[in-house]
C-alpha positions in Angstrom: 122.8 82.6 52.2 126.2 84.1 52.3 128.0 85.7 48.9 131.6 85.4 47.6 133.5 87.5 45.1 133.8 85.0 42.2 137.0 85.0 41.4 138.0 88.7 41.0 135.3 89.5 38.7 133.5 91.7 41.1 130.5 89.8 40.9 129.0 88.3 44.4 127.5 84.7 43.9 125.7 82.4 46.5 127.7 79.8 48.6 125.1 77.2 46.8 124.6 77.5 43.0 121.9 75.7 41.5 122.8 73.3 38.8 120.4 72.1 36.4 121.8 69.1 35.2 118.9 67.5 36.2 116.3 69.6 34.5 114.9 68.6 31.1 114.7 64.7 29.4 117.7 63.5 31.5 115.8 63.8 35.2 112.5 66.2 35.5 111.1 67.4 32.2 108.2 69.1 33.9 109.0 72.5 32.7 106.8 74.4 35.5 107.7 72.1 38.4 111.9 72.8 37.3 110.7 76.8 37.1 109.3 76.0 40.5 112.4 74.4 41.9 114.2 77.0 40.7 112.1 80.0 41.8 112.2 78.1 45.3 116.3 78.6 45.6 116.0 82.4 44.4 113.3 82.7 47.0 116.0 81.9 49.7 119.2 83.7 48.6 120.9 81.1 45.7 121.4 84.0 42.6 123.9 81.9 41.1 122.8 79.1 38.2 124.8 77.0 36.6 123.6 75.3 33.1 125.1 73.8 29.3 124.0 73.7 26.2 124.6 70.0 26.8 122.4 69.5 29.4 119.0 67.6 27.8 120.5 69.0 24.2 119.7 72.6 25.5 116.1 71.7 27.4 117.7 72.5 30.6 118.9 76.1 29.1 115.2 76.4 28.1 113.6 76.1 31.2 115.9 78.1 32.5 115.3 80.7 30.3 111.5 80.6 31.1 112.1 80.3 34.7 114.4 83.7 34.7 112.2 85.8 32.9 111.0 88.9 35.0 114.0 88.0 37.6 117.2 88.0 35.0 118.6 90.8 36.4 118.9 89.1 40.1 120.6 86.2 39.2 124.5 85.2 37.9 123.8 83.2 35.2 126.6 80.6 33.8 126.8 78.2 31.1 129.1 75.6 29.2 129.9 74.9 25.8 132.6 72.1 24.4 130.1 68.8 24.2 128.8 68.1 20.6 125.1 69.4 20.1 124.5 67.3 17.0 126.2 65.1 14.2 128.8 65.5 12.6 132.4 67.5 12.8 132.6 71.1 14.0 129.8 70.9 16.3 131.3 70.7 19.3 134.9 71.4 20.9 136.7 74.6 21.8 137.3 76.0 18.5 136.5 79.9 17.3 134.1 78.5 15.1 132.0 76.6 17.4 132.1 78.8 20.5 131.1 81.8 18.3 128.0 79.4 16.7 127.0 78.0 20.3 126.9 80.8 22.6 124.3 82.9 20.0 122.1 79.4 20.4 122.7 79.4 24.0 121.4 83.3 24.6 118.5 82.5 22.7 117.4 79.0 24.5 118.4 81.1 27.8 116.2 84.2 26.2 118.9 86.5 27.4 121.0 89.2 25.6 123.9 88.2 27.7 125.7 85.2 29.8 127.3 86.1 33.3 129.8 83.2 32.8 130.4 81.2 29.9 132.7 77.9 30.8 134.7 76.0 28.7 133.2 72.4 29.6 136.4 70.3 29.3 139.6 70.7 27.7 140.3 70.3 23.7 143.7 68.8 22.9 142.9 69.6 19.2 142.2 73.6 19.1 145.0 75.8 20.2 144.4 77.7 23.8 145.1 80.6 22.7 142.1 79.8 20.1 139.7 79.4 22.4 141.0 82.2 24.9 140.9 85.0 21.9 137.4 83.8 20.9 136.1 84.3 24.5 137.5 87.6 24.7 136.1 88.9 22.0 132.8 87.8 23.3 133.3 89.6 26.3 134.3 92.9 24.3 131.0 92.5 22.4 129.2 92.2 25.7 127.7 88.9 25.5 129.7 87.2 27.9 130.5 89.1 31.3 133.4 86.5 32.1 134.8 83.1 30.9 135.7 80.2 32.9 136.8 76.4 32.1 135.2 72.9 33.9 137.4 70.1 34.9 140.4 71.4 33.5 143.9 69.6 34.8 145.8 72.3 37.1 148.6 72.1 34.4 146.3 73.6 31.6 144.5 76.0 34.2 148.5 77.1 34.2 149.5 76.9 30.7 145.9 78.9 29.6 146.9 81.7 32.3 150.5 82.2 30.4 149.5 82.3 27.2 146.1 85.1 27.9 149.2 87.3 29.7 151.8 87.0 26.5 148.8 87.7 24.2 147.1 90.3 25.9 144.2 87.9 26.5 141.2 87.7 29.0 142.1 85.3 31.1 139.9 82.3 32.8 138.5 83.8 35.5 136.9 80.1 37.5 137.6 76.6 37.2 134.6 74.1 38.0 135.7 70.5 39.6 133.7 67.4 40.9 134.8 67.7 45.0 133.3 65.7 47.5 134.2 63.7 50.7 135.1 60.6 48.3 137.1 62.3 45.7 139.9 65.3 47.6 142.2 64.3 44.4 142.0 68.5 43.8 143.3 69.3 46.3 146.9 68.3 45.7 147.6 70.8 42.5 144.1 72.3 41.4 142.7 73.7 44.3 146.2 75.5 45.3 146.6 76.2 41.7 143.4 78.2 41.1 143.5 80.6 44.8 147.3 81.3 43.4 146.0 82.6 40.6 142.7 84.0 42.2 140.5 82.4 40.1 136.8 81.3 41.5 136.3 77.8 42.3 132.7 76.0 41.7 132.9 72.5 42.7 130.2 69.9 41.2 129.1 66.2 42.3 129.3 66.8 46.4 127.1 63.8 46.7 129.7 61.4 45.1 127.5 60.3 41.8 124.8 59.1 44.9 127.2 57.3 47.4 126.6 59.9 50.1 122.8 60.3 49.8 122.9 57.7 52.5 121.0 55.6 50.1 123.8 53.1 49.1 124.6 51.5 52.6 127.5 48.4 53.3 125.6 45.4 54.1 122.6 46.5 52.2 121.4 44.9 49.0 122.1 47.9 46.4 119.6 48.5 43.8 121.3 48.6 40.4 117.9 48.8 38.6 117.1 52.6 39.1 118.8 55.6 39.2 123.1 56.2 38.8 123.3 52.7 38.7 121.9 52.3 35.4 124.0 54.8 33.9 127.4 52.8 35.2 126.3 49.5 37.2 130.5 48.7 37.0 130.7 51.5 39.6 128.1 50.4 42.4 129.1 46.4 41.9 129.3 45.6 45.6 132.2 43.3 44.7 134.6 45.6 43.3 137.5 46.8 45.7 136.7 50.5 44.6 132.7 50.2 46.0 133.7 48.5 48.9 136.1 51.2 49.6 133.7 54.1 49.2 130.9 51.8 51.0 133.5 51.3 54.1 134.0 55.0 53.9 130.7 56.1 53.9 129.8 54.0 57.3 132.4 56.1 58.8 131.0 59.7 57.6 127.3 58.6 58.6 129.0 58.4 62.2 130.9 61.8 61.7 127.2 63.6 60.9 125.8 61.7 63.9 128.5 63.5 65.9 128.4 66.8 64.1 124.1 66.4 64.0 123.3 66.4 60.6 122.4 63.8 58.0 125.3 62.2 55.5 124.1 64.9 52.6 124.2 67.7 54.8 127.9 67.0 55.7 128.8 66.2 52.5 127.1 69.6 50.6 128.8 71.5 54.0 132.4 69.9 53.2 133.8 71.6 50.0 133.0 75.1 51.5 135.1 74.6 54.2 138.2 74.4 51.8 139.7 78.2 51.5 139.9 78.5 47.6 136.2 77.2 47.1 133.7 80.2 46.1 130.3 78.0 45.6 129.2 74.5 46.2 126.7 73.3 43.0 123.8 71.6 44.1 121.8 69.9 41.5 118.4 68.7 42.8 116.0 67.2 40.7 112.4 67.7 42.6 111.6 70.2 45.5 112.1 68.2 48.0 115.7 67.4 47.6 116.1 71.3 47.0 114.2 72.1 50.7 116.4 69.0 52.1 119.5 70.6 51.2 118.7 74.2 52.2 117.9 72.9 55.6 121.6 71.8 56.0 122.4 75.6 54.3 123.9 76.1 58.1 126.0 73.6 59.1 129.2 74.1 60.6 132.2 71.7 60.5 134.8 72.5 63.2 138.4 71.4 63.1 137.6 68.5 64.8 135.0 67.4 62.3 137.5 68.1 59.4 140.4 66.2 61.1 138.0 63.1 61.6 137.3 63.3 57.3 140.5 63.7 56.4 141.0 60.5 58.6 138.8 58.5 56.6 139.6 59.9 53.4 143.2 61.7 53.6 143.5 64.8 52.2 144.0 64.4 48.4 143.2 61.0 47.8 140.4 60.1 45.0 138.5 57.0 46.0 137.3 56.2 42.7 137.6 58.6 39.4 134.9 60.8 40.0 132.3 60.7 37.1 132.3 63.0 34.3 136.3 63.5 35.3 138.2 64.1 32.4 141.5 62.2 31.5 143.9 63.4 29.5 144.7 61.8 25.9 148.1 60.9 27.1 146.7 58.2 29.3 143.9 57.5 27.1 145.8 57.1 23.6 148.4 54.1 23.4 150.4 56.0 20.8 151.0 58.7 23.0 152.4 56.9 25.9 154.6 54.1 23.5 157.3 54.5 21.2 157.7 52.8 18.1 158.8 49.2 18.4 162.0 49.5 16.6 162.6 52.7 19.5 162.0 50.8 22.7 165.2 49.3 23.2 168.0 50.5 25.3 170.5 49.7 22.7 
């Protein structure tokens, strides 16, 4: 397994980071076989994991606290906080209030004295940047953070968050986490160039495309939409929609790439983000052992130019296919009142 400086911090993470997404309620709740899987990845170089609080309402943080003990020293160990962890207001978001509540919870589910990196899981139009930015470095100053990050942040607030940290004399972000994959290159156009200006470390999440480059979904093939993603969001995997038949057309033509570069469709797709130049670590997220030893055996994989310039034929560089999931869109597009002007406003004259 190879190492890269994450994002000026002086730390050295694995090319792979092990999510555990998939740990707890939500996918595997066997606490000793997830303590397994992840024992498993130490075993062959991975000393980065990447959690939330969110994740199984803090199960996954659990077992991952369990699994680490006797090996915490080894391993960089990140989490999130932003999603509400219960009912009612002021349990969720990027305010002081919560971030200082959550992260005390989170070392104790993690059964650590102190968090490697602590991400900001989404952005928060209602809490001030430079709220959230102050209560992370004060965190760090204590010494229960080592460094703060954000997830899925637009490359316009990654911007605006690394102004205001330098006119208040804040810690800054020091990663971004993004969904990347063969289907979705939308990063590319302003995150990806946005975060190795600033030298930030780049994670990237969902490399499999939410399932559509497992090689299980095929064109042609009768999908199941009874198990699995499909459940979740059957609108997404409906054989008749333009965007599915786009990404199913696309995938036919990446299962003949791997044939040509000699690997299955997962191997090249967990091999593409690291072959971008401002990506520090790919996160896989496997849910049983054997999709863990199934990705590790593609841990070599090597895509040449002409491999590259055969994907970026089938997908151009930058282009989404479908809004990856979990994406977040901004309030702007999302809140009529934001995007229209009174009635009495909107004519010309």
């Amino acid at each position: 397994m190879r190492y890269r400086v994450l994002g000026g911090t002086g730390m050295e993470v694995s090319t792979y980071c092990l999510g555990t997404m998939m740990f707890g309620f939500v996918g595997n709740g066997d606490h000793e076989d997830c303590a397994r899987i992840i024992h498993a990845a130490l075993d062959e170089g991975i000393n980065f994991v990447d959690t939330a609080d969110m994740y199984s309402a803090g199960e996954s943080e659990t077992i991952v606290g369990k699994a680490l003990r006797g090996r915490r020293d080894d391993v960089i160990l990140a989490t999130k906080v932003h999603f509400p962890m219960g009912d009612g207001p002021n349990r969720g978001g990027n305010s002081r209030r919560w971030i200082v509540r959550e992260v005390e919870d989170s070392l104790r589910r993690l059964g650590t004295d102190w968090i490697d990196l602590y991400q900001v899981h989404r952005p928060d139009h209602t809490t001030d940047v430079e709220e959230t930015l102050s209560a992370l470095t004060d965190l760090v100053r204590q010494g229960k953070i080592r460094a703060f990050g954000c997830s899925t942040f637009p490359a316009d607030e990654i911007v605006e968050a690394h102004h205001v940290a330098d006119r208040r004399g804040l810690q800054r972000f020091r990663t971004e986490q993004s969904p990347y994959s063969l289907l979705a290159r939308g990063i590319e156009r302003h995150v990806l160039p946005v975060t190795r200006r600033l030298g930030m470390g780049m994670l990237t999440w969902s490399p499999l495309a939410s399932g559509f480059l497992t090689g299980r979904y095929r064109e042609g093939q009768d999908l199941d939409l009874s198990s699995g993603r499909p459940t979740l969001n059957p609108d997404r995997f409906d054989p008749s929609a333009p965007r599915t038949a786009a990404k199913l057309a696309a995938v036919e033509q990446l299962v003949a790439v791997a044939g040509e570069v000699g690997c299955t469709l997962p191997e090249l797709a967990t091999a593409f983000p690291l072959a971008h130049p401002a990506v520090t670590s790919v996160i896989i997220g496997p849910r049983t052992m054997e999709q863990l030893r199934a990705t590790l055996k593609g841990a070599s994989v090597t895509l040449d130019d002409a491999a590259l310039d055969r994907i970026d034929a089938i997908v151009p560089p930058g282009t989404d296919l479908y809004p990856p999931d979990g994406a977040w869109t901004p309030p702007a597009l999302t809140d009529p009142a934001l995007r229209r002007r009174t009635t009495a406003e909107r004519p010309a004259a």
